[in-house]
C-alpha positions as CSV (number, residue, x, y, z in Angstrom):
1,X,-9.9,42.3,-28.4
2,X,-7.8,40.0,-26.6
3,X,-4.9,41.3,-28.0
4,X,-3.8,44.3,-26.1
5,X,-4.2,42.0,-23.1
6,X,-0.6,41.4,-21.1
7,X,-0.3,38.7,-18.4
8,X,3.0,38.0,-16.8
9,X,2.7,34.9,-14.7
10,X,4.7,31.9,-13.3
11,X,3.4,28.6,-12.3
12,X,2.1,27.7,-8.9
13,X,0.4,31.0,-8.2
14,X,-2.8,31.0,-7.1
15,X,-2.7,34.8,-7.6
16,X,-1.9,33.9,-11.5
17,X,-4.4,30.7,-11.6
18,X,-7.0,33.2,-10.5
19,X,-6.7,35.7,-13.4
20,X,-6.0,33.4,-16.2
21,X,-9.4,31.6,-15.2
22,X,-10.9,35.5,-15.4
23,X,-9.7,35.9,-18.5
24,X,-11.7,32.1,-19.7
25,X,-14.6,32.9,-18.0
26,X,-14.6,36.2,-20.2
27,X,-13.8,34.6,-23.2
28,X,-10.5,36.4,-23.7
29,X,-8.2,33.8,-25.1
30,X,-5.3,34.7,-27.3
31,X,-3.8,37.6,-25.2
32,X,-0.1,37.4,-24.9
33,X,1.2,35.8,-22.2
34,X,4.8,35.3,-20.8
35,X,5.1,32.0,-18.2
36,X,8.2,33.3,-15.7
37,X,10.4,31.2,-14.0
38,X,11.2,32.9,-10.3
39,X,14.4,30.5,-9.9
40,X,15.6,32.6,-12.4
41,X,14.8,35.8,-10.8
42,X,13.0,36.6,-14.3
43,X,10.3,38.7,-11.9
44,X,12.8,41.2,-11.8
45,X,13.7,42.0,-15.1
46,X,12.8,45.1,-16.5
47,X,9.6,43.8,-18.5
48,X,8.3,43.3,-15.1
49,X,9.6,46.2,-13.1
50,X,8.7,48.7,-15.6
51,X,5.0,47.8,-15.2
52,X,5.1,46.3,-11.5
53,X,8.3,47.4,-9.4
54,X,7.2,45.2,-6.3
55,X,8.0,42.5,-9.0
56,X,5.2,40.5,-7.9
57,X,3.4,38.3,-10.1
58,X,0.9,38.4,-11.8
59,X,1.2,41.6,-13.6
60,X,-1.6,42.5,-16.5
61,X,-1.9,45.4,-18.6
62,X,-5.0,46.1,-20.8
63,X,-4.1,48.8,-23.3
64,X,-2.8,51.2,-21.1
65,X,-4.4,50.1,-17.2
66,X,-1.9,48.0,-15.1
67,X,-3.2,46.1,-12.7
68,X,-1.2,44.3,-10.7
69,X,-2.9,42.9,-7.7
70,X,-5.0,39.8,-9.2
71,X,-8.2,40.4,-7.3
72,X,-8.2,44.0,-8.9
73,X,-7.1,42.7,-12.5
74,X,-10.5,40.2,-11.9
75,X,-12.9,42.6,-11.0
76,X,-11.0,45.3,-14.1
77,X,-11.8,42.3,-16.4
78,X,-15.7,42.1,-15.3
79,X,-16.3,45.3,-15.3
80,X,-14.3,46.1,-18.7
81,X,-16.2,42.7,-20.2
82,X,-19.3,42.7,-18.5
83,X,-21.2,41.5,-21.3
84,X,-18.9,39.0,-22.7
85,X,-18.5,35.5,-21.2
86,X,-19.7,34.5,-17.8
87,X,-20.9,36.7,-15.3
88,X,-18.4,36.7,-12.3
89,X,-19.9,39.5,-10.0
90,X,-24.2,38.8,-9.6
91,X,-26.7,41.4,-9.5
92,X,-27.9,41.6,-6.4
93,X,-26.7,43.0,-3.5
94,X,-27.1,40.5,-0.9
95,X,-25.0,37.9,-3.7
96,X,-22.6,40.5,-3.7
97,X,-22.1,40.6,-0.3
98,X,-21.3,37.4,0.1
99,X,-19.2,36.9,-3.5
100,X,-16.8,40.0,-1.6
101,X,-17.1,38.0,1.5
102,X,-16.2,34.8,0.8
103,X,-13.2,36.3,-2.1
104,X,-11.4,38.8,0.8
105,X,-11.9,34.9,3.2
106,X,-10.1,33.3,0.7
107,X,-6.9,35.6,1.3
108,X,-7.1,34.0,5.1
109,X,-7.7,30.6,4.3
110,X,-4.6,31.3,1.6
111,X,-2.4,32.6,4.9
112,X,-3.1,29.8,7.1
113,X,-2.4,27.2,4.2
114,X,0.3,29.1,3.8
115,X,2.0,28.7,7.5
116,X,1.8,25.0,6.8
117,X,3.3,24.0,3.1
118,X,6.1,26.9,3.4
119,X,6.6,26.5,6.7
120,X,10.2,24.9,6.4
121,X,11.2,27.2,3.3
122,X,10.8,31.0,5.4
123,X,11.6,29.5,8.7
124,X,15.3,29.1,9.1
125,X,16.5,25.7,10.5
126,X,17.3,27.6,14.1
127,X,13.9,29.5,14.5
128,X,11.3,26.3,13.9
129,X,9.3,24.9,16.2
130,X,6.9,22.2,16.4
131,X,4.8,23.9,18.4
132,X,4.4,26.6,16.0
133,X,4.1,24.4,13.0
134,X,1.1,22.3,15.1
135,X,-0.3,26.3,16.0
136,X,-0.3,26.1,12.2
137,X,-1.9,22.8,11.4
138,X,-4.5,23.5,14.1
139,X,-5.4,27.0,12.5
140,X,-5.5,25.6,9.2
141,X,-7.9,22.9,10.1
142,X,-10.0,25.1,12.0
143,X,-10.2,27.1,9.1
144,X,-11.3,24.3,6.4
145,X,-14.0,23.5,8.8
146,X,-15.2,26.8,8.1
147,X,-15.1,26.1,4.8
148,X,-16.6,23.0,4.6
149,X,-19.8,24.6,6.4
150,X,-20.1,27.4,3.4
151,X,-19.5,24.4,1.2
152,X,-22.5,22.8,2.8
153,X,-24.5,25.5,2.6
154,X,-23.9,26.7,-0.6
155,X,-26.8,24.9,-2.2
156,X,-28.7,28.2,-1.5
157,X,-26.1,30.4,-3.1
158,X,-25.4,28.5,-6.7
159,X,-27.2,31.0,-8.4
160,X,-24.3,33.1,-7.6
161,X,-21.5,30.2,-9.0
162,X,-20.7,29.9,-12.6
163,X,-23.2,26.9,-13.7
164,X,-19.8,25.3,-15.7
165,X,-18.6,25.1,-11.6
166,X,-21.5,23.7,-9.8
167,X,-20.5,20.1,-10.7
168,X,-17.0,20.7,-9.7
169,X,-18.2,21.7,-5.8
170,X,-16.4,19.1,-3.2
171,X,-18.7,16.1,-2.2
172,X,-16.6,15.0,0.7
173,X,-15.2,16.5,3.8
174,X,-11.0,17.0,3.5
175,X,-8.9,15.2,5.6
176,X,-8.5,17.6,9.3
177,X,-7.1,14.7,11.2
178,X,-4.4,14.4,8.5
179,X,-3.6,18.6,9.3
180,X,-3.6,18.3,12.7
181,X,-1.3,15.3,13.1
């Protein structure tokens, strides 16, 4: 089943991460997979352009579907495999909601993290400013304090989380004084 599955992927992409744990959850191991180096400009070459010509990564094909946005090649997989593996969108519409909610909040909190670890790779030397990167580090921490308050309420939403998760949820606060320093 797995074996008309295509992923084109490169390391340190959450985008990739997030579709390669899809494709566990649904049990789909052995599809063929092809790691990328970007340094090498191999998201360019024609195996990705021909099926993605933003030549963004990930790009997955199933049979003859290309999806190419990894939210979209998710949902695809659950509702392609909905019987198969773990369940990764609940029943009900209120867990729904908030499944959507917090998976489109994850996109911000990606942002603001973001502005702060590539902060001196798209700046150029002339245009930084501290202030900006403290701006940053200040709307960052605000929003892991967020966060950490769905993480503490989330005890009322597990039936929603993969039961093979729940002992991986965070037990301590992160470090805010370390962001906004």
């Amino acid at each position: 089943m797995a074996k008309n599955i295509t992923l084109l992927w490169c390391t340190f992409s959450a985008p990739c991460w997030r579709v390669m744990i899809a494709l566990e959850e649904k049990m789909l191991q052995g599809y063929n997979q092809t790691l990328l180096d970007f340094d090498k400009e191999e998201h360019k070459s024609t195996i990705v352009m021909d099926l993605n010509p933003r030549a963004q990564l990930p790009t997955f094909k199933h049979g003859d579907c290309i999806v190419n946005e990894s939210y979209g090649a998710c949902m695809y997989l659950e509702n392609q495999f909905r019987s198969q593996g773990t369940q990764m969108i609940p029943e009900g519409l209120a867990e729904q909601a908030l499944m959507y909610q917090r998976m489109f909040e994850g996109l911000t909190f990606y942002e603001k993290l973001s502005d702060v670890v590539y902060y001196e790779y798209y700046v150029p030397q002339g245009e930084r400013h501290d202030s900006a990167l403290k701006r940053n580090k200040d709307n960052l921490a605000i929003e892991i304090k967020l966060w950490e308050g769905y993480f503490q309420n989330m005890e009322s939403s597990l039936k929603i989380i993969s039961p093979r998760l729940q002992h991986s949820l965070p037990s301590s606060k992160l470090p805010l004084k370390a962001m906004s320093a």
